[in-house]
C-alpha positions in Angstrom: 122.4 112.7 32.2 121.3 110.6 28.8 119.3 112.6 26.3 119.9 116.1 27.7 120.9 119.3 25.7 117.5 120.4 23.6 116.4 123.8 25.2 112.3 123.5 25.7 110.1 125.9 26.7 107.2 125.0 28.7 104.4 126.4 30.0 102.0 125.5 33.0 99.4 124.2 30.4 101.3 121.5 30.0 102.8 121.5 26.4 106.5 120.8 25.6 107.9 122.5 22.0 111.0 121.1 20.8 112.5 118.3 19.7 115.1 115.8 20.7 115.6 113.1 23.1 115.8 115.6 26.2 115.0 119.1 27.1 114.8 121.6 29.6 111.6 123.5 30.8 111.9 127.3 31.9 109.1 128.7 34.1 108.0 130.1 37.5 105.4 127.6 38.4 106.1 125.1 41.3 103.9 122.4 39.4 106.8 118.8 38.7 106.3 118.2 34.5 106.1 114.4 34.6 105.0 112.7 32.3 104.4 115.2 29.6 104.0 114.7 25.9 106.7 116.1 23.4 105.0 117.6 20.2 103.6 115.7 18.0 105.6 112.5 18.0 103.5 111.8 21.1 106.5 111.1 23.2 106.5 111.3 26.7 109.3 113.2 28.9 110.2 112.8 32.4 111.3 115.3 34.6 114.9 114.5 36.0 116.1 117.5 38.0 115.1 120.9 37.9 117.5 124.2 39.4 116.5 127.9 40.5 118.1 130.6 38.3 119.0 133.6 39.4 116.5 135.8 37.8 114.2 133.4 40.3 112.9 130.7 37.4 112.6 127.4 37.8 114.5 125.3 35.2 113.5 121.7 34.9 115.2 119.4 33.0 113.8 116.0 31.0 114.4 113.0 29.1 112.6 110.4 27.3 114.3 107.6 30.0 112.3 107.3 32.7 114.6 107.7 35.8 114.7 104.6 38.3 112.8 105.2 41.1 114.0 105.8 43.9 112.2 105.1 47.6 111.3 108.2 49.1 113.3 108.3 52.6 110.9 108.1 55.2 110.8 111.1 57.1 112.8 110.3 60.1 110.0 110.3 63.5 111.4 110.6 66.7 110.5 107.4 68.5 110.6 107.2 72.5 112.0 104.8 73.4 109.5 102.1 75.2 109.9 101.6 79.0 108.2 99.1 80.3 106.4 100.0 82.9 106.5 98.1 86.7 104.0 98.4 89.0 105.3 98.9 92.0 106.1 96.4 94.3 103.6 96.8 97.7 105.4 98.4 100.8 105.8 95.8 103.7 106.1 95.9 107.2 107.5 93.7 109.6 106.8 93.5 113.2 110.2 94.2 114.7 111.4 91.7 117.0 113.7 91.7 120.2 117.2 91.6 119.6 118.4 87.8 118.8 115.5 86.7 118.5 115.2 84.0 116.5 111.6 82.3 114.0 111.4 81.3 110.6 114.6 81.4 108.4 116.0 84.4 107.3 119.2 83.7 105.1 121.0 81.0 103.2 122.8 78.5 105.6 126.0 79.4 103.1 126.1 82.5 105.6 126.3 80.4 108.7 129.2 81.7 110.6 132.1 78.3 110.7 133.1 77.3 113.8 134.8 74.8 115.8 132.8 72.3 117.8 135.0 70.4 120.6 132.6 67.5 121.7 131.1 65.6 119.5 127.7 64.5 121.3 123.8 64.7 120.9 124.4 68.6 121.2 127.7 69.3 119.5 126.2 67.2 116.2 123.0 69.1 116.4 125.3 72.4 116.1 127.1 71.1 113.3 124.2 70.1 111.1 123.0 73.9 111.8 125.9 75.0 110.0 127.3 74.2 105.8 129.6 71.6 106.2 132.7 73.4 106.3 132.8 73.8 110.6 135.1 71.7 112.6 134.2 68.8 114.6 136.5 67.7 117.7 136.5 64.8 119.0 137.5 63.7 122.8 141.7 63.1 122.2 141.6 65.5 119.0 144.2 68.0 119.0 143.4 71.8 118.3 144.5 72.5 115.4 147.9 74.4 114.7 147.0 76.1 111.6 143.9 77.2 112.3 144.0 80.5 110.1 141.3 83.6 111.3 139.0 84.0 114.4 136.2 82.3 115.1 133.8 81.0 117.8 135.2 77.8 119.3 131.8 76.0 121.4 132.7 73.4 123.7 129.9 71.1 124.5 131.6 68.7 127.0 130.8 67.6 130.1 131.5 70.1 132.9 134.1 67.9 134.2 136.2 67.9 131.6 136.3 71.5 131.3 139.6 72.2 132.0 141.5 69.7 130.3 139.7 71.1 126.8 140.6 74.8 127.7 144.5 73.9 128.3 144.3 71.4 125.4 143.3 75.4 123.6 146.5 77.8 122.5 146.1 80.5 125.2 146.0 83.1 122.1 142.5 81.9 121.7 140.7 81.4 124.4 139.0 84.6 123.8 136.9 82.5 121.3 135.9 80.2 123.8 131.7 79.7 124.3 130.8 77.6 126.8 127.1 75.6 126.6 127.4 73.9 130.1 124.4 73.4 132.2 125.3 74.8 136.1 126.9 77.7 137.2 129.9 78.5 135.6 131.2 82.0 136.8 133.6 81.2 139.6 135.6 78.3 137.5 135.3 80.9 134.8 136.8 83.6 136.7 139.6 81.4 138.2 140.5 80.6 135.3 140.4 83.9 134.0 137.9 83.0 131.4 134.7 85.5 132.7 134.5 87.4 129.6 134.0 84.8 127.3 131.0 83.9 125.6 128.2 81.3 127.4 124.9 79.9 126.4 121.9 78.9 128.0 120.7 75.9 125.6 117.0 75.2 126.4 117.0 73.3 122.7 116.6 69.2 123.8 118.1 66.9 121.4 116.6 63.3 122.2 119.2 61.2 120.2 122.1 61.7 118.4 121.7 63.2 115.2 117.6 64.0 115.8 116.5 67.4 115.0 116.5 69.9 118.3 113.4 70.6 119.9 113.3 74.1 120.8 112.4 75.1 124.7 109.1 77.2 124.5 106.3 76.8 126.9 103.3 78.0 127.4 104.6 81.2 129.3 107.5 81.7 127.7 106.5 81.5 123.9 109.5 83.2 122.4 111.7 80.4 123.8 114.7 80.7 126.4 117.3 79.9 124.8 119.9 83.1 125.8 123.8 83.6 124.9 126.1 86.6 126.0 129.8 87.7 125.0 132.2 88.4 121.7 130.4 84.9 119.3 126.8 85.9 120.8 125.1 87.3 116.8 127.0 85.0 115.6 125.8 81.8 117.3 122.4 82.9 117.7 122.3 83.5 114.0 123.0 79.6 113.8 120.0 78.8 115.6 117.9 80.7 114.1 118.6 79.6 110.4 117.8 76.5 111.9 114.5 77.5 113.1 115.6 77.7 117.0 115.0 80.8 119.0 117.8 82.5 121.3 118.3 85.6 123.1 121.4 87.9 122.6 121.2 89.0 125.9 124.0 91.9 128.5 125.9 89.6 130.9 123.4 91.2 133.4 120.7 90.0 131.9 122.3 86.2 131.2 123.2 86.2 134.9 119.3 86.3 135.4 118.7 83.8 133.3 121.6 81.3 134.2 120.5 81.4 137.6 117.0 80.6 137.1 118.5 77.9 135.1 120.5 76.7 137.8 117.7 76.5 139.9 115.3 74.6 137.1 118.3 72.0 137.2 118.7 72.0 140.8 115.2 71.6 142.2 114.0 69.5 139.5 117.0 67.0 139.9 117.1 66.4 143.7 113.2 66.1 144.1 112.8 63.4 141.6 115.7 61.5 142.6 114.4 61.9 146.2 111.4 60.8 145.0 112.2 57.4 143.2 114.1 58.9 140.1 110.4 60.0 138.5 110.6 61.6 135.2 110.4 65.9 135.5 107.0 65.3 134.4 106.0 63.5 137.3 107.6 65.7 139.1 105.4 68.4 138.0 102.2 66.5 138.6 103.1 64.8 142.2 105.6 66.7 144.0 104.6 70.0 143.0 104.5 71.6 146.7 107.9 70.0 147.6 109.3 71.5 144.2 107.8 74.8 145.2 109.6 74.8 148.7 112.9 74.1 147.2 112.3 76.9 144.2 112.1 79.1 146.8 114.8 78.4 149.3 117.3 78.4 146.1 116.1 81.5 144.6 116.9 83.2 148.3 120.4 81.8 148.1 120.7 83.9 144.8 119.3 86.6 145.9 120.8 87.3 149.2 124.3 86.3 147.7 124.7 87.7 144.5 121.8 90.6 144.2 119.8 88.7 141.4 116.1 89.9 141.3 113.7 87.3 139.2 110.9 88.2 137.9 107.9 87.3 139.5 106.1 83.8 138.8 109.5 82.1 139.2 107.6 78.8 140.1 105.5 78.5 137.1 108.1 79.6 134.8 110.3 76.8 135.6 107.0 74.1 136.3 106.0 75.1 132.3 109.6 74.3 131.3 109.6 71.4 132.8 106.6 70.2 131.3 108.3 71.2 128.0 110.8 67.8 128.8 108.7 65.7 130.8 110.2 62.6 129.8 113.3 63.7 131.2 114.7 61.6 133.7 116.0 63.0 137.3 119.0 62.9 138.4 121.5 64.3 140.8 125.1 64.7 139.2 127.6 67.5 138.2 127.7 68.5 141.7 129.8 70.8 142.0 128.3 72.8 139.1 124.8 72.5 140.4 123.5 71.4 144.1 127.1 71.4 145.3 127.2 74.9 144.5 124.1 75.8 146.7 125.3 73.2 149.5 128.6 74.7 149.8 126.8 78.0 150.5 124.9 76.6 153.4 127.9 74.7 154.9 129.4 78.6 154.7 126.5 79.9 156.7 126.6 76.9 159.2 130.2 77.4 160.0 130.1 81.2 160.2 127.1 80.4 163.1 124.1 81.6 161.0 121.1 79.8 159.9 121.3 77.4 157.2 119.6 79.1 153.9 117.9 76.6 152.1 117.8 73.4 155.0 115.2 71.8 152.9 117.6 71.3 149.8 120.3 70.6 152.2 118.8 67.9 154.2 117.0 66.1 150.9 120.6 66.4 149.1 122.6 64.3 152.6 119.8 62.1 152.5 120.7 60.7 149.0 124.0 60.0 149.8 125.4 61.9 147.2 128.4 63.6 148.9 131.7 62.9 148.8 
């Protein structure tokens, strides 16, 4: 240190003796000399550094250079670290609903199980707009594909007459994937062909015109729609309709048998009173021959029942009247007979031959009458 090596004594008054550029101070006190005056030359010394001897004194050392200052460190603070603070995001509740039931959108279409559509109609393009573009769409005379790599649900949406030629046209390795969205009863060609465990839907949805948007099948007593699917694809497919706004019950093959009955009935009934009745739309149907369509409700619904064990649930008749006026403009028909009046004539021909009453004679004697059978 400059200036340093002149002994100085000083005292807490304040007065430095000595001379020389530097000094050093002895004394007990605590109090920093800075600043002091050195005799009388008036000059003023700056305490550099002072030391603790071992007797206990403080020794403080000058000079006539003032030091450079240094910033005092600041005294190191513990700082907590800032958390911003969330308010907490309100608990909701939502009212469960039945299982496969669909409503408002609840995912990304991006998470649209694929799968491959055979028939390429009002119904199979409605399917494939539900889905992200990536499904496959086969076309009547398209082969299956060969390389088709991992499982998936494969919907056939063909006429019921055709059904056979698209499930042999199908390697036998995955029919298992098969879902079938045919209107009629299915379950003996199904279990000939050893198909009865695959999956089937009831599609209530109406698609007026080729690539128009569904209209889903809800009526006024049926408000959750009745759409219903059973079997291995049935999340899967459902899941489809309801991204897409559509509702449709995942439903026990017990329960589907329920409901494919009634539906066979609806198609039935409808069908062979409005074509017995001038080919009037199921609308008029509803309005005009509503007594007739009653009668015929019935004597089907026995033919179920009495055959197959199937209980409905009461108000069979308005059920199927409010889904009907759901489609009013739908025009009346009798075709796909084997799959739908055929199935419940064939019954009654059964009962004839056997020498018991015929089951439903209305239906069979309106269905003869249209000339109809082969």
């Amino acid at each position: 240190m400059k200036g340093l090596g002149v002994t100085t004594t000083w005292s807490p008054g304040g007065r430095v003796g000595g001379q020389g550029k530097g000094g050093v101070a002895r004394g007990r006190g605590r109090r920093q000399a800075k600043g002091l005056r050195a005799g009388s030359q008036g000059k003023e010394l700056y305490c550099v550094s002072r030391e603790t001897g071992n007797d206990g004194s403080m020794l403080f050392k000058f000079s006539e250079e003032k030091p450079k200052e240094e910033k005092p460190k600041e005294e190191e603070v513990a700082v907590e670290e800032k958390v911003e603070e969330v308010e907490p995001k309100a608990m909701t509740t939502t009212k469960k609903k039945p299982k496969g039931f669909g409503g408002a959108k609840r995912a990304s279409k991006s998470k649209v199980q694929p799968i491959v559509i055979v028939g390429a109609g009002r119904v199979g393009q409605a399917l494939a707009e539900m889905g992200n573009g990536v499904d496959l769409v086969l076309k009547r005379g398209d082969k299956f594909p060969s390389d088709l790599e991992g499982r998936c649900p494969i919907v056939v949406c063909t006429r019921n007459d055709v059904l056979e030629d698209v499930v042999y046209g199908i390697p036998p390795g995955r029919w298992e994937d098969l879902v079938f969205l045919q209107n009629g009863v299915l379950q003996p060609w199904l279990e000939k062909m050893g198909l009865q465990n695959c999956s089937q839907m009831l599609a209530y949805f109406a698609v007026a015109r080729a690539g128009e948007k569904p209209t889903d099948g809800k009526t006024e007593l049926n408000p959750e729609g009745l759409t219903s699917i059973t079997g291995k694809w049935a999340e899967e497919v459902a899941e489809r309709l309801h991204l897409s706004d559509l509702s449709c019950h995942v439903l026990n093959k017990e329960d589907y048998d329920v409901r494919m009955y009634e539906k066979l009935i609806w198609i039935s009934s409808f069908m062979i009173v409005g074509a017995s009745n001038g080919g009037c739309t199921v609308g008029a149907v509803c309005d005009n021959h509503r007594d007739q369509l009653a009668e015929v409700i019935n004597e089907l619904a026995g033919v179920i029942s009495s055959n197959y064990g199937c209980n409905f649930p009461p108000a069979l008749v308005d059920r199927l009247v409010a889904y009907g006026r759901s489609v009013a403009h739908f025009p009346t028909a009798v075709k796909e007979l084997p799959w739908r009046n055929g199935f419940f004539y064939d019954i009654s021909q059964n009962a004839l031959k056997s020498g018991a009453q015929d089951p439903a004679p209305l239906h069979t004697k309106m269905l003869e009458a249209l000339n109809v059978l082969a």
